[in-house]
Backbone as numpy.savetxt, mean C-alpha at the origin, in Angstrom:
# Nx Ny Nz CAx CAy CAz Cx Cy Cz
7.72 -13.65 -6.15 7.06 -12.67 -5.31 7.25 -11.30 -5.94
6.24 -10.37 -5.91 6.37 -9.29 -6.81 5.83 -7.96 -5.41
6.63 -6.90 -5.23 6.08 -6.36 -3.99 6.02 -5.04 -4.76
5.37 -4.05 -4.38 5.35 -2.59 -4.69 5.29 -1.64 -2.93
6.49 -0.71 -3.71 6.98 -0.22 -2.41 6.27 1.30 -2.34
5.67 1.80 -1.48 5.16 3.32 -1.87 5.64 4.27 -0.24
6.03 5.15 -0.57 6.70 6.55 0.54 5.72 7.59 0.93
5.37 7.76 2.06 4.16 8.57 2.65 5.14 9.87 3.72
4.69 10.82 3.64 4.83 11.78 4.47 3.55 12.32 5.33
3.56 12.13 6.42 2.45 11.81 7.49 2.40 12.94 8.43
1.26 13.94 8.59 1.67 14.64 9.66 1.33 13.86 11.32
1.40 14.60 12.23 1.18 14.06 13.59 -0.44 13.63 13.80
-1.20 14.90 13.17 -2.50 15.02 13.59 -3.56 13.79 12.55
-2.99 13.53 11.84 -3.28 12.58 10.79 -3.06 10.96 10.56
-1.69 10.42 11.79 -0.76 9.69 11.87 -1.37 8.42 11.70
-2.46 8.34 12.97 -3.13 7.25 13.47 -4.33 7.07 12.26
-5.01 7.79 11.72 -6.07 7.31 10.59 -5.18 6.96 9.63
-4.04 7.05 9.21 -3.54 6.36 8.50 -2.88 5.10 8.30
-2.46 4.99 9.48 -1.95 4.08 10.01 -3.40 2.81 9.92
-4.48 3.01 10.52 -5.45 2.24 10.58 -6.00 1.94 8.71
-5.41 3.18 8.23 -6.14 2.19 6.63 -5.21 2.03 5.84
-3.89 2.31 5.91 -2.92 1.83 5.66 -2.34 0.74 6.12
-2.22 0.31 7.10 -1.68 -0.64 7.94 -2.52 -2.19 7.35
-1.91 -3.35 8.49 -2.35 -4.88 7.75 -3.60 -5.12 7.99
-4.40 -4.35 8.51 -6.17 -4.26 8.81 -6.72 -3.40 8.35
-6.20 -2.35 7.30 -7.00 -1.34 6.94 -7.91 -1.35 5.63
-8.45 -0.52 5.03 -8.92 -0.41 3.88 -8.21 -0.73 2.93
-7.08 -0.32 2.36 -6.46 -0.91 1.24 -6.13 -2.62 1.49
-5.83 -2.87 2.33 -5.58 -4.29 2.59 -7.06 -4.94 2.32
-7.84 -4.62 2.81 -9.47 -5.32 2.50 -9.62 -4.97 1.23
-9.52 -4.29 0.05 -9.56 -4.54 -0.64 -8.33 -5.41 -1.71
-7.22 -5.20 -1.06 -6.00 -6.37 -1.89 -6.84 -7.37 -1.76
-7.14 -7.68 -0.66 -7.37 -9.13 -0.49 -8.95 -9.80 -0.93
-9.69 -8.86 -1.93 -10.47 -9.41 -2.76 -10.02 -10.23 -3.97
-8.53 -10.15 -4.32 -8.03 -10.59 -5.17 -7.35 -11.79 -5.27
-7.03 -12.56 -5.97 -6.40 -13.80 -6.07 -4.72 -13.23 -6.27
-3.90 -13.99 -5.27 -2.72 -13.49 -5.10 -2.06 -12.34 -4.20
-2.76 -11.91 -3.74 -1.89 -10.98 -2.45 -1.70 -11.69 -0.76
-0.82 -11.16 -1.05 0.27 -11.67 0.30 0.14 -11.24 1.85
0.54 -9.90 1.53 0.46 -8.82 2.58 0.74 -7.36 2.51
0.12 -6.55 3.46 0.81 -5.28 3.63 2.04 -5.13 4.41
2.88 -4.38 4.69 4.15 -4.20 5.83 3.64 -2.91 5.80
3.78 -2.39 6.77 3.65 -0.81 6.68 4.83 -0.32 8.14
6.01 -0.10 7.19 6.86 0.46 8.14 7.29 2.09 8.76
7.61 2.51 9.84 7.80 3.94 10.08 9.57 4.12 10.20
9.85 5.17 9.68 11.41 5.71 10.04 11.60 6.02 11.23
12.70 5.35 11.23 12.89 5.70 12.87 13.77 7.04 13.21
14.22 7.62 12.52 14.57 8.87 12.64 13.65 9.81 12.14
12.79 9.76 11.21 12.03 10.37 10.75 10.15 10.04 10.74
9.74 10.34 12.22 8.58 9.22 12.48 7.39 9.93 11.54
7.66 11.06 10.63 6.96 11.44 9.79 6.74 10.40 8.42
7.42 9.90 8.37 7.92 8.90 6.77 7.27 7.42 7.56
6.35 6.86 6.47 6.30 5.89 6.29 6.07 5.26 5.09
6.83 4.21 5.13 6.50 3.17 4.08 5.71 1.64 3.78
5.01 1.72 2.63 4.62 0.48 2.39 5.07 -0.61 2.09
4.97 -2.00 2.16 5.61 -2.48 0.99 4.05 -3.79 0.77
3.79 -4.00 -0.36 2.72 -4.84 -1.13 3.34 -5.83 -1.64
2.90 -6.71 -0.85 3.55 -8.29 -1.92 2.26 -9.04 -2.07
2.91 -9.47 -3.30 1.96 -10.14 -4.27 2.61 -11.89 -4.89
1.83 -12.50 -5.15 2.36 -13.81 -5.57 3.11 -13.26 -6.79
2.84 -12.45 -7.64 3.53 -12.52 -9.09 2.90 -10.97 -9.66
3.85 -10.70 -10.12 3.54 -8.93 -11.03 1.94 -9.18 -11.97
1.73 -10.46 -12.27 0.32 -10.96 -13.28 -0.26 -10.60 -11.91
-0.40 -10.98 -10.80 -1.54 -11.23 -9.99 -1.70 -9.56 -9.87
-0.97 -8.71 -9.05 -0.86 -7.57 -9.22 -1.91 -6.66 -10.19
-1.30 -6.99 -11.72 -1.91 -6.32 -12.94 -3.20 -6.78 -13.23
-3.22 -7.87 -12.79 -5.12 -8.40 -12.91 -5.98 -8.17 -11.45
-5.14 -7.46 -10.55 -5.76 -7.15 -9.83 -6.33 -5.28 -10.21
-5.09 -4.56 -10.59 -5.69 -3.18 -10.97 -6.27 -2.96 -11.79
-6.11 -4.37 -13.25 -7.35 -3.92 -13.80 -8.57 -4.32 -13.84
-8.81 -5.71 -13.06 -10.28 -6.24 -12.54 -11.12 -4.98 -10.82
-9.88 -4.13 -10.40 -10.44 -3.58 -9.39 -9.95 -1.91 -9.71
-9.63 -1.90 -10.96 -9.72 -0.48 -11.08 -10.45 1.02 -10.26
-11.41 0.60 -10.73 -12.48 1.75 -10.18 -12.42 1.97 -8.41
-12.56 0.74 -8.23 -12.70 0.57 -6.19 -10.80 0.95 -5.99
-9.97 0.65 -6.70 -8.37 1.14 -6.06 -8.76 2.85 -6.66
-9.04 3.48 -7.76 -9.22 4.59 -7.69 -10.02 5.48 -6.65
-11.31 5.15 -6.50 -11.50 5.65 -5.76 -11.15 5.62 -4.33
-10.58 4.15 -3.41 -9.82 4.66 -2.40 -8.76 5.16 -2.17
-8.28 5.36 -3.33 -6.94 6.57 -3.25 -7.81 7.59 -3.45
-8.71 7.87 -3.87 -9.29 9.64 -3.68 -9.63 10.00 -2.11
-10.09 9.14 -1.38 -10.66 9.53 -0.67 -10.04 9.29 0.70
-8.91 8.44 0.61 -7.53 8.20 1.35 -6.20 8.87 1.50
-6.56 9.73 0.14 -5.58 10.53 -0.72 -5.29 11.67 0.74
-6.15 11.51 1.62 -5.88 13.74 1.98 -4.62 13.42 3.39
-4.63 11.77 3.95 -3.97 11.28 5.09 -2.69 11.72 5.08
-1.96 11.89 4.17 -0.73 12.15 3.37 -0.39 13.49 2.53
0.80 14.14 3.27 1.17 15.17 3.10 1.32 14.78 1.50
2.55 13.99 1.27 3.34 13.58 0.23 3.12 11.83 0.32
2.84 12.08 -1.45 3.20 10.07 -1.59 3.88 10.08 -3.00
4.44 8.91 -2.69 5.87 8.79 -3.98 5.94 7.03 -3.91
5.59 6.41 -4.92 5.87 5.25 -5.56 7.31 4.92 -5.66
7.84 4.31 -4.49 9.49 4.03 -4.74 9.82 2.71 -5.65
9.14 1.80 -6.23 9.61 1.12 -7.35 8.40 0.21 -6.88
9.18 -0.68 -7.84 8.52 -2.43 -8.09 9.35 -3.75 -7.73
9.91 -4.42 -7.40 10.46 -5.18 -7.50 9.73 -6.95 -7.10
11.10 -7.67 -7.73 10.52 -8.68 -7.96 11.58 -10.02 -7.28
11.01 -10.93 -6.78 12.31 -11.90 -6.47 11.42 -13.36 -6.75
12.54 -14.32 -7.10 11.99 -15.86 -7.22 12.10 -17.05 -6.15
12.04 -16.47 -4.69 11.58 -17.33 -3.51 9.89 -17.69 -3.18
9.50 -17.52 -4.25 7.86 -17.74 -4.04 7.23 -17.44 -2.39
């Protein structure tokens, strides 16, 4: 299982549209899931800090992943442009990987 974790800073007035295309029904998820190998979204909030949320992307395998950004390049670029404004701050907190399939 190969997941990618990403860190959002969210204001109040913004919270809920993000939440809806971020979250396990949103736009980025409809497009993971044109791909062979994705799992799911998690999209978690801090509980001390209900500004912060995080993603986490799992994928069958880091290959499924990499043949997904580069067979869907263009369509993941452009919905980060245009998804891009939901979010104060975003920060890629790693990659990781585990062998429980």
């Amino acid at each position: 299982m190969f997941t990618t974790i990403w860190e959002f800073e969210v204001d109040a007035d913004t919270r809920d549209d993000f939440v809806r295309v971020y979250g396990p029904a949103g736009a980025w998820v409809q497009l993971f899931r044109t791909a062979a190998g994705f799992r799911e979204t998690i999209l978690l909030q801090d509980v001390a800090r209900p500004e912060r949320l995080v993603t986490l992307d799992r994928w069958d395998s880091r290959a499924a992943w990499d043949a997904f950004r580069q067979g869907r390049h263009d369509a993941y670029t452009e919905l980060d442009l245009v998804t891009g404004c939901l979010a104060r701050t975003e920060r890629h907190l790693g990659t990781l990987e585990d062998d429980r399939g």
